[in-house]
C-alpha positions in Angstrom: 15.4 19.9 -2.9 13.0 22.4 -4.8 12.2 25.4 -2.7 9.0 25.7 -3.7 8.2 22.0 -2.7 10.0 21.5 0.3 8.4 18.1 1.5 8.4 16.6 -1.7 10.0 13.1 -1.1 9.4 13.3 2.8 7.4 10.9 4.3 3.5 12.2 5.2 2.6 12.6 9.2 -0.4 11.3 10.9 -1.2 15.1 11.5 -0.6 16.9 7.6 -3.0 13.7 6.9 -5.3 15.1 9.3 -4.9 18.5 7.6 -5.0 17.5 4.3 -8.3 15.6 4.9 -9.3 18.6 6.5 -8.6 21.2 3.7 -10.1 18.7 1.1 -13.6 18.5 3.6 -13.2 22.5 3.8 -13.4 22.5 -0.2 -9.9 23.7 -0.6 -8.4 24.0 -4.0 -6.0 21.0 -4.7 -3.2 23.4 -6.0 -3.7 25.7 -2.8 -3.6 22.7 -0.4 -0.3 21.7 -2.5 1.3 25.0 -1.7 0.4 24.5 2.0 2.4 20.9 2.5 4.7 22.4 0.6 3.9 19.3 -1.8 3.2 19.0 -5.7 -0.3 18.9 -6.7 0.4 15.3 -7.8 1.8 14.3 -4.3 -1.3 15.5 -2.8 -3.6 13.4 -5.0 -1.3 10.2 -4.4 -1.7 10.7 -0.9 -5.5 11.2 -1.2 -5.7 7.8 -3.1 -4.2 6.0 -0.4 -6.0 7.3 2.0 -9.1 6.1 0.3 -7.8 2.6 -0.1 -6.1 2.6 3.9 -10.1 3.9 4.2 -11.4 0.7 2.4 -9.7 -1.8 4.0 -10.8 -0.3 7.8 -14.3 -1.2 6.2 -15.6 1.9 4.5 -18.0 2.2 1.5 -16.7 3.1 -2.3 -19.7 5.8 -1.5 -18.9 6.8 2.0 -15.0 7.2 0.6 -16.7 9.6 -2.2 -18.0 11.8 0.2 -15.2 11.9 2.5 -12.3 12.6 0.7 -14.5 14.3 -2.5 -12.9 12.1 -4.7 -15.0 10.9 -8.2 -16.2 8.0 -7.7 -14.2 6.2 -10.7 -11.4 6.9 -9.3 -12.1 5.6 -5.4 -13.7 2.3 -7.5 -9.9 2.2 -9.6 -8.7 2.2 -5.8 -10.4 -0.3 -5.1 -9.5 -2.7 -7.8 -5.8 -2.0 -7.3 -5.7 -2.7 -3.9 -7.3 -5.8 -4.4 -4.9 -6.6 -7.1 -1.5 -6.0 -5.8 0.7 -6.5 -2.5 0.0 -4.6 0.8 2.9 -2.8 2.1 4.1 -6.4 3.5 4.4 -7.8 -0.1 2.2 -10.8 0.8 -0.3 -10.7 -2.5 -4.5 -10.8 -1.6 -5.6 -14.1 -0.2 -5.1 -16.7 -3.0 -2.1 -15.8 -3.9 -0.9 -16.1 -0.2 -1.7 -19.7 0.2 -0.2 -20.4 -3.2 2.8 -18.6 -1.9 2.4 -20.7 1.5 1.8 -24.2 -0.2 5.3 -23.3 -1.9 7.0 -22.6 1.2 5.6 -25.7 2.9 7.1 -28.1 -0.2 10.1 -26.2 0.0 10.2 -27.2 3.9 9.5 -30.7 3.4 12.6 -30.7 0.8 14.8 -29.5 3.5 13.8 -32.0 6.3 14.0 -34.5 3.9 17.5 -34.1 2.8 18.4 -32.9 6.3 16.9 -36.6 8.1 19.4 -38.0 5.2 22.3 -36.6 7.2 23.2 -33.8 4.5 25.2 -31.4 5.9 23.3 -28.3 6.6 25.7 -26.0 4.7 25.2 -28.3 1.2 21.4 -29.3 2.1 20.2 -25.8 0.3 22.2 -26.9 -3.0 20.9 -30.0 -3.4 17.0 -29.2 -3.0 15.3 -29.3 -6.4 
């Protein structure tokens, strides 16, 4: 553990969030705000990017997020686009890619109770699916 970061590594609470959004709002210096969490500055900025994102999928603007969290907005838009682009915290990809995923599991389940109506024995049934 570095002494000078202490909560580096440790998960965020719902109430240093508060604070955090707080101290940015207040105009705080990133590398003072940092110092306060006990975080490094790039910690900090992480956290303020997924607050934006958490912020844009509850419905807020690219603009409203801007103001909020006094974040430029290229970077809030770059938020954006990744959180479109890759898995939520469930690892289920955005919306086409879930079907595609659920199609799959539905062939794969049509498979099984095919070679299970065949009387396979249950414990051989996953070998022989191709």
């Amino acid at each position: 553990m570095d002494p000078s970061n202490p909560r580096v590594g440790v998960r965020w609470t719902r109430g240093e969030e508060a604070q955090l959004i707080a101290s940015i709002t207040a105009g705080k210096d990133i590398e003072d705000i940092a110092k306060e969490h006990g975080r490094k500055r790039g910690g900090i900025t992480s956290r303020l990017r997924s607050i934006a994102g958490h912020m844009m999928e509850h419905g807020e603007t690219v603009d409203d997020v801007c103001i909020a969290l006094h974040m430029p907005r290229e970077i809030v838009e770059r938020v954006q686009q990744y959180s479109a682009t890759t898995k939520n915290k469930h690892g289920v990809r955005p919306e086409k890619e879930a079907l595609e995923v659920l199609k799959d599991i539905r062939t794969i389940l049509v498979r099984i109770e095919a070679r299970l109506s065949n009387d396979t024995p249950i414990h051989t049934a996953p070998n022989q699916i191709q």
